[in-house]
N, CA and C of each residue as an Amber inpcrd file, in Angstrom:
protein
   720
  15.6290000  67.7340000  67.0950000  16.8190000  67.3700000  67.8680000
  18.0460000  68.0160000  67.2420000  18.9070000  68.6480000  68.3370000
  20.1350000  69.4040000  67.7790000  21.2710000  68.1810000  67.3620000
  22.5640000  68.9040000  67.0270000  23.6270000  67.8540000  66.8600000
  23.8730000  66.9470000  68.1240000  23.8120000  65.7050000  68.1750000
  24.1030000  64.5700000  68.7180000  25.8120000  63.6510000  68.3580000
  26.6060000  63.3450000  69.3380000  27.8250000  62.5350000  68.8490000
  28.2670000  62.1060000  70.2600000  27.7850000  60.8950000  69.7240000
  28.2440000  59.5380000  70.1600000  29.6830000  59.2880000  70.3710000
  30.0500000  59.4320000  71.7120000  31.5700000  59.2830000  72.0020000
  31.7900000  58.4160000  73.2560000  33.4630000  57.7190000  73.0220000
  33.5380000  57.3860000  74.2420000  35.5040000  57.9330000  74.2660000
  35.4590000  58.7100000  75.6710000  36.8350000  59.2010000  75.5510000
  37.9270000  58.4250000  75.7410000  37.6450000  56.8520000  76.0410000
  38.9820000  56.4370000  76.0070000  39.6500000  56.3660000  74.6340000
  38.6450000  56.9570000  73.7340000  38.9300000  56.2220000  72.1170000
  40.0420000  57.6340000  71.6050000  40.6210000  57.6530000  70.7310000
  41.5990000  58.7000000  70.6260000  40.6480000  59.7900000  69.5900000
  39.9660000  59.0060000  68.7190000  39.1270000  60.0890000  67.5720000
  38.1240000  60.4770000  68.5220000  37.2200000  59.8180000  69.3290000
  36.5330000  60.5730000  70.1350000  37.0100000  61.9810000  70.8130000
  37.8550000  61.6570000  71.2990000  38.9970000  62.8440000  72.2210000
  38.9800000  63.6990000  71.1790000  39.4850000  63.7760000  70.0440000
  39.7770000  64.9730000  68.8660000  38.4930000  65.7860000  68.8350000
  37.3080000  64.8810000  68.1470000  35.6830000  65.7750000  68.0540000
  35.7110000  66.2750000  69.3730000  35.5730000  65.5930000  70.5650000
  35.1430000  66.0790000  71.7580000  35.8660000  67.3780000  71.8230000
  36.7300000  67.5950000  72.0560000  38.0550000  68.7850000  72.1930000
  37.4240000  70.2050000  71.0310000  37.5680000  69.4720000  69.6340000
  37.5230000  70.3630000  68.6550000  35.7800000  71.0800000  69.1340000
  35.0740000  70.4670000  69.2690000  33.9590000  70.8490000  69.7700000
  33.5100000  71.9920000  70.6820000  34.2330000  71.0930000  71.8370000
  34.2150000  71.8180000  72.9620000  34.9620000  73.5060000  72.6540000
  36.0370000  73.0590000  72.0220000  37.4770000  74.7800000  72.1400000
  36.5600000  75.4620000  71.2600000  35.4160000  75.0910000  70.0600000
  34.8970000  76.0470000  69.1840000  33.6650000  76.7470000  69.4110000
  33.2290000  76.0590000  70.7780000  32.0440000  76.5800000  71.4510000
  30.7080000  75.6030000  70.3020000  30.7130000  74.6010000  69.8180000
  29.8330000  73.8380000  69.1470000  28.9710000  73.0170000  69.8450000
  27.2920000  73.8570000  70.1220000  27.1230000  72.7900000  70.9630000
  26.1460000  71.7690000  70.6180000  25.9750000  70.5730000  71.4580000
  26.0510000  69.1900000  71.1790000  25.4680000  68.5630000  72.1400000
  24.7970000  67.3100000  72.2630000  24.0720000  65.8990000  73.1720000
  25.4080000  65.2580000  73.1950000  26.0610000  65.3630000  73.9080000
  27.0230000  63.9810000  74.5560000  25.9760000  62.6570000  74.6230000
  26.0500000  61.8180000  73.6390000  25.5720000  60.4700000  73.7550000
  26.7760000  59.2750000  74.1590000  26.5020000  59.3600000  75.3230000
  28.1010000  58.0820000  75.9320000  28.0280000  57.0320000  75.4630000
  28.9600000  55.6960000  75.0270000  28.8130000  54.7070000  74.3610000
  30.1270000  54.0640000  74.7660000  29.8810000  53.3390000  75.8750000
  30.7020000  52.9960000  76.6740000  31.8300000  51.2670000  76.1720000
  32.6000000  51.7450000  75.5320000  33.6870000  50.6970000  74.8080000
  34.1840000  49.5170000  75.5420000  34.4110000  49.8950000  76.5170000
  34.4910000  48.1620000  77.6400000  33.7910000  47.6060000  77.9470000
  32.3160000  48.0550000  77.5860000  31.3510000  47.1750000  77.8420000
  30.7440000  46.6960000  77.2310000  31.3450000  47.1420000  75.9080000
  30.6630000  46.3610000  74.6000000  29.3880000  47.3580000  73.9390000
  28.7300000  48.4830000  74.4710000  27.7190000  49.4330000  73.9300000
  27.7120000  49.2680000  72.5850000  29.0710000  49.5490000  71.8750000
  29.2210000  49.6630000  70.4720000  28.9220000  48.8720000  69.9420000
  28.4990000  47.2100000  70.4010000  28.2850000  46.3630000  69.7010000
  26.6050000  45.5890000  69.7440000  26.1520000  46.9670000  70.1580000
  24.7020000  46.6550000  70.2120000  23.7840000  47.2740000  69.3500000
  22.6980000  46.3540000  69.1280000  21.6510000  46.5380000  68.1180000
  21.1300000  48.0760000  67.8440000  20.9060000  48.7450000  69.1650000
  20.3530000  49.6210000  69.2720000  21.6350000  51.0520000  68.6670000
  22.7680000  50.3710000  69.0820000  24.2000000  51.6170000  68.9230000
  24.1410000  51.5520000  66.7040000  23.9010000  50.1430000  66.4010000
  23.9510000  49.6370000  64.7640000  23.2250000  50.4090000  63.6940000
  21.8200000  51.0800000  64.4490000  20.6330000  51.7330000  63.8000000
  21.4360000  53.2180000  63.5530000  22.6700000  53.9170000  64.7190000
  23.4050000  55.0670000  64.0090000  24.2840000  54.8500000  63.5830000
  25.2000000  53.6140000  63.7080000  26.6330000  53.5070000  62.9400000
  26.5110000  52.0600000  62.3830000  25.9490000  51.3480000  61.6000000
  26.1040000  49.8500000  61.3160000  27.6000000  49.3320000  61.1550000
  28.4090000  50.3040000  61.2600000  30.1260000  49.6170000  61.0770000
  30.1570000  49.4880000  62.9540000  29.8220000  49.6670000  63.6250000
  29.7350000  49.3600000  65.3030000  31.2380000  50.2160000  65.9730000
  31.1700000  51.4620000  65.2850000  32.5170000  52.7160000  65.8230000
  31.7540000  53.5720000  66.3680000  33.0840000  54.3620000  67.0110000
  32.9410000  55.4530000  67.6620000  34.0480000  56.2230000  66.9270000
  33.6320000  57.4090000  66.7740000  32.6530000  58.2230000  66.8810000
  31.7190000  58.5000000  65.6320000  30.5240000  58.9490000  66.5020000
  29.6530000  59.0000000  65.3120000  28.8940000  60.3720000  65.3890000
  27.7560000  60.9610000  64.5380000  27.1810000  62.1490000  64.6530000
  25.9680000  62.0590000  64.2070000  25.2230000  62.6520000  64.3010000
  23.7010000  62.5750000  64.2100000  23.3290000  64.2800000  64.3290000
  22.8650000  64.4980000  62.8540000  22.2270000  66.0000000  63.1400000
  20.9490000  66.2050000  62.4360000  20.0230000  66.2480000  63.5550000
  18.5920000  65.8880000  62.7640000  18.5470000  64.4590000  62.3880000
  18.4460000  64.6460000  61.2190000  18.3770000  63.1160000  59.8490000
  19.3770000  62.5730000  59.5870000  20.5100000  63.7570000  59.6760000
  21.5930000  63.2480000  59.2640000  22.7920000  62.5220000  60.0880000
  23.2860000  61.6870000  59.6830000  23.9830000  60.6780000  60.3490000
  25.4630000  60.2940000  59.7280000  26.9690000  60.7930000  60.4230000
  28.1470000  60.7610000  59.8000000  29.0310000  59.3740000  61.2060000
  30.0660000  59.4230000  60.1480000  30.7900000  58.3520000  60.8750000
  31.9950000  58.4410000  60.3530000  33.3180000  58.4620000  61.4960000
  34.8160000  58.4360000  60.6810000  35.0200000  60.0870000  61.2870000
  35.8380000  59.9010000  61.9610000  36.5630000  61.1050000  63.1090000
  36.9160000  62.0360000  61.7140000  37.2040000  62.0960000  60.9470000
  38.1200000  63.2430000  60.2700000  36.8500000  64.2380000  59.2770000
  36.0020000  62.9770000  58.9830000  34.8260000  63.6290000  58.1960000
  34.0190000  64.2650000  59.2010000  33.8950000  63.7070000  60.5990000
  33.2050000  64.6860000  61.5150000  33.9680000  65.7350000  61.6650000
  34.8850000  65.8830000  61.7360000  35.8310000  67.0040000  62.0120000
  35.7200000  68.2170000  61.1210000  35.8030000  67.4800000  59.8850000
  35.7030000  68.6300000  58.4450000  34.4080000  69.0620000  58.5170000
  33.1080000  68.1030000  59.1380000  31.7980000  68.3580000  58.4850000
  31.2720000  69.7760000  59.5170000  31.9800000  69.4140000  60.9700000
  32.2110000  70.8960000  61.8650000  32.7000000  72.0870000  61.6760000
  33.5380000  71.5880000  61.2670000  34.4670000  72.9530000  61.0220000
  33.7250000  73.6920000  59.7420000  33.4150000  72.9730000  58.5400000
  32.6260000  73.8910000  57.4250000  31.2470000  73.9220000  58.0200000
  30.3240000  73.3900000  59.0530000  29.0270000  74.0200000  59.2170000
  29.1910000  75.0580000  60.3830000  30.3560000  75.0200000  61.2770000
  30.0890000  76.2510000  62.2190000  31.1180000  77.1620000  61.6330000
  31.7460000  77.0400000  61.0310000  32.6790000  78.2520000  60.2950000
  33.7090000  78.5280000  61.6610000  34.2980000  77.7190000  61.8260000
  35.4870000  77.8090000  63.0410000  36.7530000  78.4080000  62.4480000
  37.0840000  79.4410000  63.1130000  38.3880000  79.7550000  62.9680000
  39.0390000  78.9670000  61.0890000  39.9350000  79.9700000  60.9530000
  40.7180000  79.5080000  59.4780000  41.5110000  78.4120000  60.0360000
  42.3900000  78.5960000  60.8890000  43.6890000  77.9270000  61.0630000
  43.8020000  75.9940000  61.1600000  42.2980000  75.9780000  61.7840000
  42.0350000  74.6590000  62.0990000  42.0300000  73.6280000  60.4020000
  41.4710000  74.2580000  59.8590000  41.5980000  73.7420000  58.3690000
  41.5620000  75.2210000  57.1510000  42.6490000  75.0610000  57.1950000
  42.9410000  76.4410000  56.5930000  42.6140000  76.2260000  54.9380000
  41.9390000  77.4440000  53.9780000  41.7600000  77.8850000  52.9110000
  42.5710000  77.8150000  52.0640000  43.6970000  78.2920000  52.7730000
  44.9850000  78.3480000  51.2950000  45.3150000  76.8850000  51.2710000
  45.4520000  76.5660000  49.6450000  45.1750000  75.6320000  49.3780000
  46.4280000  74.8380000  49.5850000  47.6950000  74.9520000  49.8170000
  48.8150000  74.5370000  50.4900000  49.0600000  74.0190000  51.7060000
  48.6070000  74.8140000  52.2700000  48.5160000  75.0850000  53.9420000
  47.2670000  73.9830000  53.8970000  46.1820000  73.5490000  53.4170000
  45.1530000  72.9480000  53.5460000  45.8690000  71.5630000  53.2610000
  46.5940000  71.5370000  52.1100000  46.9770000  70.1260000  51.4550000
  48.2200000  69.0120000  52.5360000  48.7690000  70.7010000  53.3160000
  49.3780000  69.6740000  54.1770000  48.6970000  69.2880000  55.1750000
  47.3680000  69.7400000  56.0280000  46.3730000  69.5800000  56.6240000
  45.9950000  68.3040000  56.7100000  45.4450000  67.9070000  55.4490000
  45.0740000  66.9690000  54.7220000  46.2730000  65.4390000  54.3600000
  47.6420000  66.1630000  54.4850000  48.9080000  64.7410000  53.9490000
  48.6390000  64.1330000  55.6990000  49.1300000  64.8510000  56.6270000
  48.8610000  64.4430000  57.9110000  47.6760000  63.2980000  58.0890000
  46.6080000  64.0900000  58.2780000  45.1840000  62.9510000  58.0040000
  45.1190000  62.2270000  57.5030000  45.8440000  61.9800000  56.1630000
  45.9790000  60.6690000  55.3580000  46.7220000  59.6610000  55.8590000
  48.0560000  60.2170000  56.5070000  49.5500000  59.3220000  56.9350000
  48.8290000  59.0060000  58.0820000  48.3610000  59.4610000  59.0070000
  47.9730000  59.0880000  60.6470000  47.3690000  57.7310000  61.1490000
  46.5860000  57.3310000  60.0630000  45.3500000  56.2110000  60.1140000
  46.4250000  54.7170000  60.4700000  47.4420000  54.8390000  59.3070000
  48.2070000  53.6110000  59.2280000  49.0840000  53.5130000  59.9280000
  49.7040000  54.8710000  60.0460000  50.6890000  55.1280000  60.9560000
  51.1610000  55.1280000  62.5020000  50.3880000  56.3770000  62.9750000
  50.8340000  56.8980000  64.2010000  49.2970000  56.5100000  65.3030000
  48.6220000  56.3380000  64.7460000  47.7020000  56.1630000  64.8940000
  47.1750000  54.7020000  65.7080000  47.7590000  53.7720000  64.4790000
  47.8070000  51.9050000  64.2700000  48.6840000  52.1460000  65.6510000
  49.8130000  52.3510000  65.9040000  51.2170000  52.4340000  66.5960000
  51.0010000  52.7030000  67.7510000  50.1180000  53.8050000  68.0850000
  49.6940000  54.4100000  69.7080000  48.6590000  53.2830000  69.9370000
  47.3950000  53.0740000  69.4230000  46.5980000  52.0340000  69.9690000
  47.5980000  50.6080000  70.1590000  47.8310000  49.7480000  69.7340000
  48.9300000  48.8040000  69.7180000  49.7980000  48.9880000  71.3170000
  50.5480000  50.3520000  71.1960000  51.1770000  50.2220000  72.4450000
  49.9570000  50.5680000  73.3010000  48.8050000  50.7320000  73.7920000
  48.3610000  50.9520000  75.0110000  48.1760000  49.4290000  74.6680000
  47.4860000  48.8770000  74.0140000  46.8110000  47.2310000  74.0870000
  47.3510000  46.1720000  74.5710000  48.3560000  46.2750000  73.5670000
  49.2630000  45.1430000  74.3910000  50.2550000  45.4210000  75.3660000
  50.8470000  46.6150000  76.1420000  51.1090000  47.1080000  77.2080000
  50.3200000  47.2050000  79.0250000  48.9360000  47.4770000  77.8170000
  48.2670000  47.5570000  79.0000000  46.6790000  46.6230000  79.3770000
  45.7250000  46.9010000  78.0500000  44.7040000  46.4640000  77.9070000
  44.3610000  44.7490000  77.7600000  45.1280000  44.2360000  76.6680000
  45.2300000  42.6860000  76.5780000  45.3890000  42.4570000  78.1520000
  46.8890000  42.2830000  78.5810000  47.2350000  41.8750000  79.7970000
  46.3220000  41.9340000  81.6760000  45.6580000  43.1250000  81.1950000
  44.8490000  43.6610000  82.1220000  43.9460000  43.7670000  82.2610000
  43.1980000  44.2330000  81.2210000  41.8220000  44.1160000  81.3350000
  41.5540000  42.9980000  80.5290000  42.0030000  42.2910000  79.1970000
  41.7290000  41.1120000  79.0840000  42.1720000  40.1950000  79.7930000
  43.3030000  40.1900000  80.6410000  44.0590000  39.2730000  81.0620000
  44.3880000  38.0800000  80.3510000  44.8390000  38.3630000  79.0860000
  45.7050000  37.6040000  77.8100000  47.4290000  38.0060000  78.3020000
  47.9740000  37.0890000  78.1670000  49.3560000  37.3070000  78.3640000
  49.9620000  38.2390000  76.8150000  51.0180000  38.7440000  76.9090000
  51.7940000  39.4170000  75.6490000  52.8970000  38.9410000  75.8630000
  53.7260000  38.5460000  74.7850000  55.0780000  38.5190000  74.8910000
  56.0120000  39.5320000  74.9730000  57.0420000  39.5090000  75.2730000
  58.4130000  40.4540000  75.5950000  58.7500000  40.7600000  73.8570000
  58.3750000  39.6950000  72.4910000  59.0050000  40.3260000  71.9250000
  58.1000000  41.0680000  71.1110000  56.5130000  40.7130000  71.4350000
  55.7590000  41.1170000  70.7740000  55.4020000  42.7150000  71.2540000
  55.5480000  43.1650000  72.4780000  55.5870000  44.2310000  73.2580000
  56.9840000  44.9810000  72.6380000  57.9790000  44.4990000  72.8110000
  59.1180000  45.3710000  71.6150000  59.1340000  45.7870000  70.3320000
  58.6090000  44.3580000  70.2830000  58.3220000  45.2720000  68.4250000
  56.9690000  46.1540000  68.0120000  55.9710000  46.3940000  68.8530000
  55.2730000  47.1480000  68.8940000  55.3530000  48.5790000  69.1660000
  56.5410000  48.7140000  70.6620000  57.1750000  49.9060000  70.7460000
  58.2050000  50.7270000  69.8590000  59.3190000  49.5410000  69.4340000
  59.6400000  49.9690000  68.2200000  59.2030000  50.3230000  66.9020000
  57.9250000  50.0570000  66.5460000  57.5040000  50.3580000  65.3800000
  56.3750000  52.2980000  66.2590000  56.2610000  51.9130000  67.1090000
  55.4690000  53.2730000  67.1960000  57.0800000  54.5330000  67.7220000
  58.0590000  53.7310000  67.8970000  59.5500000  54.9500000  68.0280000
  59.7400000  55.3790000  66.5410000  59.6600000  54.3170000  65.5950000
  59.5620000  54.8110000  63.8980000  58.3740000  56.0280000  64.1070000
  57.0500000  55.7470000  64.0960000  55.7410000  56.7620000  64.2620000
  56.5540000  58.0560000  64.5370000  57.0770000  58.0250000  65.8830000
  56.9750000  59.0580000  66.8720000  58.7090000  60.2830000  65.4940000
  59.2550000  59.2140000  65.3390000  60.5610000  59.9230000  63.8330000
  59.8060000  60.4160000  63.5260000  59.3670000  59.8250000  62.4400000
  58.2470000  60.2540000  61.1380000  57.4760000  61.7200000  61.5660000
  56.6260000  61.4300000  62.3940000  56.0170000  62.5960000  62.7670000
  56.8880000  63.9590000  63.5850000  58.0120000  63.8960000  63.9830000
  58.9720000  64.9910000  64.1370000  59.9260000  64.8760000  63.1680000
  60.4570000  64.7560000  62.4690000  61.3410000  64.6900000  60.7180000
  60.1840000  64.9380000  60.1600000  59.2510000  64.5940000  59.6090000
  58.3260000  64.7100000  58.4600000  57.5500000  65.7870000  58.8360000
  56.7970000  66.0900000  59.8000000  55.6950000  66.7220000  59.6500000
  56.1280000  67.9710000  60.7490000  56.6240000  68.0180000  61.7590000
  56.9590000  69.1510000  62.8450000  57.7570000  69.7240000  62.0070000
  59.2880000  68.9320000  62.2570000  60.5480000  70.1050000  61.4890000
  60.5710000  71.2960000  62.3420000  60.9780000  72.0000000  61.9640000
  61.3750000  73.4280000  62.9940000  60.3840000  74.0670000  63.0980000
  59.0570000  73.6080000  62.8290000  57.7090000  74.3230000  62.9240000
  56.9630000  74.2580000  64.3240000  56.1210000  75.5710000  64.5060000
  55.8120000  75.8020000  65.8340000  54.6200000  74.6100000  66.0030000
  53.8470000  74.1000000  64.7270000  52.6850000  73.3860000  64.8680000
  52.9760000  72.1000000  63.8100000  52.4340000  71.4660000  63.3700000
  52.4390000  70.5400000  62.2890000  52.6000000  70.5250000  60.6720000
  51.7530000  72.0200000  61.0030000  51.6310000  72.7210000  59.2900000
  52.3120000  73.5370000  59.2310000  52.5990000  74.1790000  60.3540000
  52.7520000  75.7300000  60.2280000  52.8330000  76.7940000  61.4090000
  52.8080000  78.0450000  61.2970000  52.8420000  78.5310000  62.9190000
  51.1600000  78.8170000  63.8760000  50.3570000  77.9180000  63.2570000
  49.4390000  78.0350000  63.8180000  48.1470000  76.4720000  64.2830000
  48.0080000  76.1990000  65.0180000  47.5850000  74.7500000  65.6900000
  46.3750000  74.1380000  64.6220000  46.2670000  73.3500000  64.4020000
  45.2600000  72.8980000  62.8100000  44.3570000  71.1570000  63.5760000
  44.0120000  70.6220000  62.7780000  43.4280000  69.4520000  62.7240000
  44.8740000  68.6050000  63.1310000  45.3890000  68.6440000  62.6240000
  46.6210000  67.6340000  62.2520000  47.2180000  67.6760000  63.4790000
  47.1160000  68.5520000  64.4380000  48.0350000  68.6410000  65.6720000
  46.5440000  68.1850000  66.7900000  45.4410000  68.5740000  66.4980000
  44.5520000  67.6220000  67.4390000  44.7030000  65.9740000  67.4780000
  44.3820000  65.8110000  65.7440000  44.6610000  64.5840000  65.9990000
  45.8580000  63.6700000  66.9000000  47.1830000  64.7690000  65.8780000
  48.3170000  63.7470000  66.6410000  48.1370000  63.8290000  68.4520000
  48.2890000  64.7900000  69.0560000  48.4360000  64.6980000  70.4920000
  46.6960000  64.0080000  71.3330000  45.9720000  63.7690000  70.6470000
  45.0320000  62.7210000  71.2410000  45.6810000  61.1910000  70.9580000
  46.0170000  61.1880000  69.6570000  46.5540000  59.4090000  69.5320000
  47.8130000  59.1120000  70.4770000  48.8110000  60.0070000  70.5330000
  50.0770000  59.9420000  71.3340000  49.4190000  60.2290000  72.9080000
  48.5940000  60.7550000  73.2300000  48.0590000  60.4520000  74.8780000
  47.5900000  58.8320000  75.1620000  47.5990000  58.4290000  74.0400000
  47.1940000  56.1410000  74.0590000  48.4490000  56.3300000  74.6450000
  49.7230000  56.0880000  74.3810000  51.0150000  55.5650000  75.3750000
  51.2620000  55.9910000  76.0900000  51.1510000  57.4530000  76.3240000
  51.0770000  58.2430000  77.3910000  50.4180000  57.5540000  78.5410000
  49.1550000  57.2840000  78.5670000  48.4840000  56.4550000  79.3430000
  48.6230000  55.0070000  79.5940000  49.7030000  54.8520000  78.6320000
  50.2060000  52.7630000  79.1010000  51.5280000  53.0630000  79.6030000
  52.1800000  54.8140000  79.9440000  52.7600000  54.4680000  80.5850000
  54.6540000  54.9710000  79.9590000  54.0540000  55.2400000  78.8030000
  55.5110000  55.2580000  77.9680000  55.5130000  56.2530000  78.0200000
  57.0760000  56.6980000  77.8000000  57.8050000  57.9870000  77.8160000
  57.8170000  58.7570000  76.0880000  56.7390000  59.2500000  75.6670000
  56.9230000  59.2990000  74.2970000  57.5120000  60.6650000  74.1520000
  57.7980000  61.7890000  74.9230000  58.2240000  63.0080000  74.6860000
  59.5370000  62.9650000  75.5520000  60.1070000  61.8990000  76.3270000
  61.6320000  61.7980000  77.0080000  62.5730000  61.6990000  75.6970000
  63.7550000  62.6410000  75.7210000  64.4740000  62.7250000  74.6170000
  64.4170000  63.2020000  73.5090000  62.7040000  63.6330000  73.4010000
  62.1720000  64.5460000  72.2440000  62.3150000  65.6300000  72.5010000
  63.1990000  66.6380000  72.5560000  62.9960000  67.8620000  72.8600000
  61.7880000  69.0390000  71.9910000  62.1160000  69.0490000  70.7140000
  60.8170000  69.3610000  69.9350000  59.8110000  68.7710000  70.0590000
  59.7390000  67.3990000  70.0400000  57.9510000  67.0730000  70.0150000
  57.4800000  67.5710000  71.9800000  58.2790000  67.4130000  72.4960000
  57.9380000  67.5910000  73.8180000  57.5280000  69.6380000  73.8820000
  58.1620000  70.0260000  73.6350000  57.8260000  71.3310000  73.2750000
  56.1750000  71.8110000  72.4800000  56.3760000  70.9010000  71.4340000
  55.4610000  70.8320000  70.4890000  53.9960000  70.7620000  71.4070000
  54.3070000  69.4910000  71.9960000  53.1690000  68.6730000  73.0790000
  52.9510000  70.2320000  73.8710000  53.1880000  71.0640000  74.4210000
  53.4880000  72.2050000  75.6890000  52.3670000  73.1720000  74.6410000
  52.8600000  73.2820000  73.8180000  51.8720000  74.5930000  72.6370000
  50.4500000  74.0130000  72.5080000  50.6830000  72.5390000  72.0370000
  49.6710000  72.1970000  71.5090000  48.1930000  72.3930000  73.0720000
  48.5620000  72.1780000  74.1660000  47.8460000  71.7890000  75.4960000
  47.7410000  73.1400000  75.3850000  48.5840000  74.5570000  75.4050000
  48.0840000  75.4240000  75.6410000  47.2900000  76.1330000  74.5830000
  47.3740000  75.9160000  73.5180000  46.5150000  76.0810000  72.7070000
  45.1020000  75.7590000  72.6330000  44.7860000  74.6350000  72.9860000
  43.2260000  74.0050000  73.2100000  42.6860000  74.5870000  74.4300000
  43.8600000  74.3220000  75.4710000  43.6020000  74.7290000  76.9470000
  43.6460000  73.9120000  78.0100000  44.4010000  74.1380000  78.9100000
  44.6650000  72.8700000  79.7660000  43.4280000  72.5370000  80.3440000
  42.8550000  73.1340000  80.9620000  41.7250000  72.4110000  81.4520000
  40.4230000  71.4370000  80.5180000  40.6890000  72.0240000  79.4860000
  39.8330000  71.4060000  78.4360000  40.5910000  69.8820000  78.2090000
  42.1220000  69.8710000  78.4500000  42.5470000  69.1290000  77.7140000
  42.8530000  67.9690000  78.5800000  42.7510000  68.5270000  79.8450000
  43.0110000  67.2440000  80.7970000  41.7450000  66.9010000  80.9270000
  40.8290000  67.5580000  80.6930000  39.4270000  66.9360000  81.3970000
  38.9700000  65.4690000  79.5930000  39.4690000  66.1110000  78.9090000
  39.5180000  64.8830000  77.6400000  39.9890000  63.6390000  77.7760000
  41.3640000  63.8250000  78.9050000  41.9220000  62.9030000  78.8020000
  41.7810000  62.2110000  79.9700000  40.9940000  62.3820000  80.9190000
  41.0180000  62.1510000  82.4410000  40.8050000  60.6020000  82.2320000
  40.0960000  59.9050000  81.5220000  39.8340000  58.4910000  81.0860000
  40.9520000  57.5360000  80.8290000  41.8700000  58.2120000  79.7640000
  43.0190000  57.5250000  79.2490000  44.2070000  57.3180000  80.3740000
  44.0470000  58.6700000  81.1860000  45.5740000  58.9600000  81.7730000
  45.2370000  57.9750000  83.0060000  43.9220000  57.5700000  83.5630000
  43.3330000  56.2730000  84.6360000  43.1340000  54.9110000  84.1760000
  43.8410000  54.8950000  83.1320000  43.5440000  53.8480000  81.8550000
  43.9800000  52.2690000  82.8220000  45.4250000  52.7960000  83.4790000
  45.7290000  51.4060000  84.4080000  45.0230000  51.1040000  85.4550000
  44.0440000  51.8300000  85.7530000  43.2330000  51.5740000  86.8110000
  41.8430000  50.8360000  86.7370000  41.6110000  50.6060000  85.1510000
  40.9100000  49.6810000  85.0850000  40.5260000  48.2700000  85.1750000
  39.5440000  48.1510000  86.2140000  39.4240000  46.7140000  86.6100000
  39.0650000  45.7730000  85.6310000  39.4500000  44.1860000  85.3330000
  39.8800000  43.2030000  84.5560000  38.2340000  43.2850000  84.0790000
  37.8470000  42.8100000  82.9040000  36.6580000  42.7260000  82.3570000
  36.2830000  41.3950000  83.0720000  34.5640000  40.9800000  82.6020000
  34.3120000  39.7870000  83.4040000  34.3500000  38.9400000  82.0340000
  34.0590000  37.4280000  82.1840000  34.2810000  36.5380000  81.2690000
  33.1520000  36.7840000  79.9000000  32.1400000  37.3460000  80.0790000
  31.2330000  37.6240000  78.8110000  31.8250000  38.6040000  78.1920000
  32.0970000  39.7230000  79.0370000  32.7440000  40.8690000  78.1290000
  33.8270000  40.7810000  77.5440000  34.8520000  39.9830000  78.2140000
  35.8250000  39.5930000  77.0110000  35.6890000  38.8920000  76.1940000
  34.9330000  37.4900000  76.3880000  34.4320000  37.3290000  75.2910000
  33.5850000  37.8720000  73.7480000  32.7070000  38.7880000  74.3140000
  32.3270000  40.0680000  73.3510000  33.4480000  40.6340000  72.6660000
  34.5330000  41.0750000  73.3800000  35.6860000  42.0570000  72.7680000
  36.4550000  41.5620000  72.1770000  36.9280000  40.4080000  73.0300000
  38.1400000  39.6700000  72.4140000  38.6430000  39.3780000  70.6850000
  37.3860000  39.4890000  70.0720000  37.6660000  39.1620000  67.9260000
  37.7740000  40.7310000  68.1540000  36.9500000  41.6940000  68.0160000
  37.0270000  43.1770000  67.7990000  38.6980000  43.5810000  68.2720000
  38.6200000  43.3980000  69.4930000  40.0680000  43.6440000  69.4420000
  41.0650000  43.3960000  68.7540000  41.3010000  42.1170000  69.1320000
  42.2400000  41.1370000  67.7940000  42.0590000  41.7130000  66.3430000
  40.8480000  42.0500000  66.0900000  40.9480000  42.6580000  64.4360000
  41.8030000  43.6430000  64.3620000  41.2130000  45.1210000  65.6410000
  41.7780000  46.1810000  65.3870000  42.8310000  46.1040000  65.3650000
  43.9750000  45.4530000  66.1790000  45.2770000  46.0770000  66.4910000
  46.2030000  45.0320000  65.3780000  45.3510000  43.7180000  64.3330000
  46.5950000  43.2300000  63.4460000  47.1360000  44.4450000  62.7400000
């Protein structure tokens, strides 16, 4: 059996492998593992990932888990392009500061605003508060600073003048609010720019067809009473 990875695209690290995959010509078993319905939290999904995430990989025997280590473990077995995780060891290290900051950061901040914007209220049909919905947006308007002051700056990409890991990641996690609805590139003139390179870089068609899930995200019908029950702690964990 060739490489196998377990994805589901509403998830934002799914979207990154899927993409990075797809743009490098890496090919692969799409194993679907469908997140609203609870897949991930079944016996049979536990035997490849016992932490019950997405995304996961399977090649042969071998079995990885954690979007960034799949990412790296691609890029050094198909020998993709330099730029994506570049050699020089500078250019690599800022590669790498990005990937580190994202998890807690920009990351925590985009899931949060689709959830309680969109997902709690809707598909769980849990109420949110007005102030708990503000301060969620406000803490991902800090994110959205941080990542244009810190990491863009007058640069064409994240690192540098050429599109890397660090710019997949960010514009899959920032398509979560995108899809609940928020204006995250109104008033950004650079990151909105940024966003324009980055799509043509991967490729638009590649890149809408990634996201075709997220951007229909409000169109999902309310879960039934077992399945939220299933989700309801998982959720609640992820987004404290």
């Amino acid at each position: 059996m060739g490489l196998e990875l377990y994805l589901d695209l509403l998830s934002q690290p799914c979207r990154a492998v899927y993409i990075f995959a797809q743009r490098n010509r890496i090919p692969f078993e799409l194993r679907p593992v469908e997140l609203l319905k609870g897949q991930h939290l079944s016996d049979a999904f536990a035997k490849i990932n016992p932490l019950k995430l997405v995304p996961a990989l399977k090649d042969g025997d071998f079995t990885l888990t954690e979007s960034v280590a799949i990412l790296l473990y691609l890029a050094r077995k198909y020998k993709v392009p330099d730029h994506w995780y570049p050699q020089d060891p500078q250019t690599c290290a800022r590669v790498d500061e990005y990937l580190a900051w994202q998890h807690t950061n920009l990351r925590r901040n985009c899931l949060r605003a689709l959830w309680y914007k969109v997902m709690i209220p809707d598909f769980l049909g849990e109420p949110v508060s007005p102030e708990t919905l503000a301060a969620t947006l406000a803490e991902l308007d800090v994110s959205l600073q941080l990542l244009e002051v810190k990491f863009l700056q007058n640069q064409a990409f994240l690192t540098g003048p050429h599109i890397s890991l660090a710019d997949l990641m960010a514009i899959t996690e920032l398509m979560h609010p995108v899809g609940a609805g928020c204006q995250v590139f109104e008033g950004r003139p650079k990151l909105a720019a940024w966003h324009q390179r980055v799509v043509m870089a991967l490729g638009e068609d590649l890149f809408q067809e990634a996201h075709k899930i997220i951007l229909k995200v409000k169109d999902t019908p309310p879960a039934d009473l077992a399945t939220k029950q299933k989700l309801m702690p998982r959720v609640l964990a992820m987004i404290q």
